[in-house]
C-alpha positions, 0 to 999 in steps of 0.5 A, a space after each residue: 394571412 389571405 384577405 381575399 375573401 373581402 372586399 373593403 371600399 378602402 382599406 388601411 394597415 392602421 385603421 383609427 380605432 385599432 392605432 387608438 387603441 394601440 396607442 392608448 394601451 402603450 401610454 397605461 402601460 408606461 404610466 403604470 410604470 412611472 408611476 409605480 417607479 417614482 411614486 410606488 402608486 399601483 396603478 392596475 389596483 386602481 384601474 384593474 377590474 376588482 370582485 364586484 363585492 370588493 370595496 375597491 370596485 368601481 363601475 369605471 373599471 369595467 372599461 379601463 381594465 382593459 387597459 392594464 397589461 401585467 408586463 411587456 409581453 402581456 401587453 406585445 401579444 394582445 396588441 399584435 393580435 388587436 393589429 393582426 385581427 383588429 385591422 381587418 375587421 375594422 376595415 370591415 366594418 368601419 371603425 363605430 361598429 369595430 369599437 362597440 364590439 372591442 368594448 362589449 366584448 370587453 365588458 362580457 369577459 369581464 362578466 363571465 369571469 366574475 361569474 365563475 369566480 363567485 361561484 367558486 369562492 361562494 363556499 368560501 364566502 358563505 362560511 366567513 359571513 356565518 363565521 362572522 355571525 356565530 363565531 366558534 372555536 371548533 369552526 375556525 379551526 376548521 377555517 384555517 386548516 381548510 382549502 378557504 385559506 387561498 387567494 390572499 394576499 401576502 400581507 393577509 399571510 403576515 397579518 395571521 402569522 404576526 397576530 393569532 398565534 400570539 393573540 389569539 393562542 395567549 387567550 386560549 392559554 388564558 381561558 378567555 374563550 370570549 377574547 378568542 372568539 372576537 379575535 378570531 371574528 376581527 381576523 375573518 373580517 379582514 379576511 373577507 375584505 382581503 378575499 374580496 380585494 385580491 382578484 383583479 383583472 387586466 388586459 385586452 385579452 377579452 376583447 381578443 379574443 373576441 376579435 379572434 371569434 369574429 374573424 373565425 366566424 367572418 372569414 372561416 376559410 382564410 389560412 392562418 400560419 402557427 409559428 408562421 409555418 403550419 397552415 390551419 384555417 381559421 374557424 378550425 384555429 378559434 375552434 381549436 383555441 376555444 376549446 383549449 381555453 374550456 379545458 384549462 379553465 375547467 381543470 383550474 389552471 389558475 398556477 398560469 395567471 391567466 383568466 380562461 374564462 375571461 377569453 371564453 367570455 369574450 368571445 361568446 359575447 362576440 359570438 352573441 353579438 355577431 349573430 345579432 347584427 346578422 339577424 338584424 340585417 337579414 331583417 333590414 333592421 
């Protein structure tokens, strides 16, 4: 990677913001792991960014999300890329500017993705509200035979293998139609608070790649090396990268864990941000 297209008063391999930050997401990291290897405390559930509906969201996690790493090479990959990228723009532009950006990007990743979210799983959220309302036999049947049964946890799996076929089918062989229907309403509302608490979102990757838009848009024609080998410049590399986070969030690649639209969010956000600063500027703001 060239940095000639620059010219920092000064310039350090390991600004303060960027080593801060890499510091910071190695002792979550190891945190998380002591924690859940001594006292079985699951740190991500707490930390982690939950659906904004969920019981267990707090505002908080909005910031300390970004945090949370899944595994080692989770967190290896968005701390190099931060180093790689990160360095350099905040040898750019100072390390307040480079914060606020890294956070916003952050926090609008965060934003999107949750958006796209609840829009898809409105449908679902729709039909176990009405449920709930007006319970019916033919409607939760249809429930649980239907693609709403998804993104549930395992213990939501147990709880409907354990309790309705004994309880809710010993009603039915009863005619006790109205037992049935409130045992099938207690199970969709522990369904819902069960949907509503298994989405939860971690990683700097947001941030990321809005550091990754940044520098494509800042220092378009500075060459980039994939596999350290194949030179590409680096707006068509964000371009590039973009446009292959779109597809895969638009097919639904949720089998991968990874929240595409979370790294589109980020770097339109950054986007957004960038073209504000430069408006600003432009107009000696």
């Amino acid at each position: 990677m060239s940095y000639q297209q620059y010219r920092p008063s000064s310039f350090s391999i390991l600004p303060p913001v960027v080593k801060n930050l890499l510091i910071l997401n190695g002792l979550f990291y190891l945190a998380t792991m002591a924690l859940e290897s001594q006292y079985k405390m699951d740190l991500a559930d707490l930390l982690g960014l939950h659906f904004p509906l969920s019981e267990k969201f707090h505002p908080y996690q909005f910031i300390t999300y970004m945090f949370m790493h899944g595994s080692f090479m989770h967190l290896f990959f968005n701390m190099f890329a931060l180093w790689m990228f990160g360095n350099v723009l905040e040898n750019y532009w100072g390390p307040k500017k480079f914060l606020i950006y890294y956070i916003i990007t952050g926090i609008g990743a965060a934003l999107i993705h949750y958006a796209v979210v609840y829009f898809q799983n409105l449908s679902t959220l729709e039909f176990v509200n009405a449920y709930i309302a007006n319970p019916s036999l033919a409607d939760f049947h249809d429930f649980i035979s239907s693609d709403h049964i998804r993104g549930v946890s395992q213990e939501m799996v147990d709880h409907y293998n354990a309790i309705i076929p004994r309880t809710f089918n010993n009603a039915l062989m009863a005619n006790n139609t109205e037992e049935a229907l409130r045992i099938s309403a207690d199970y969709m509302q522990i369904y819902k608070t069960d949907f509503l608490n298994a989405p939860v979102v971690i990683g700097a990757s947001g941030s990321v790649f809005g550091i990754l838009l940044a520098f494509g848009m800042l220092f378009p024609n500075t060459l980039l090396y994939v596999y350290f080998a194949i030179p590409i410049k680096a707006k068509w590399f964000v371009m590039i990268y973009g446009a292959m986070e779109l597809f895969s969030g638009i097919r639904g690649a949720t089998d991968d864990n990874v929240a595409h639209f979370a790294h589109l969010g980020g770097m339109l956000f950054g986007f957004i941000l960038i073209k504000y600063w430069q408006k600003s500027r432009n107009r000696g703001f």
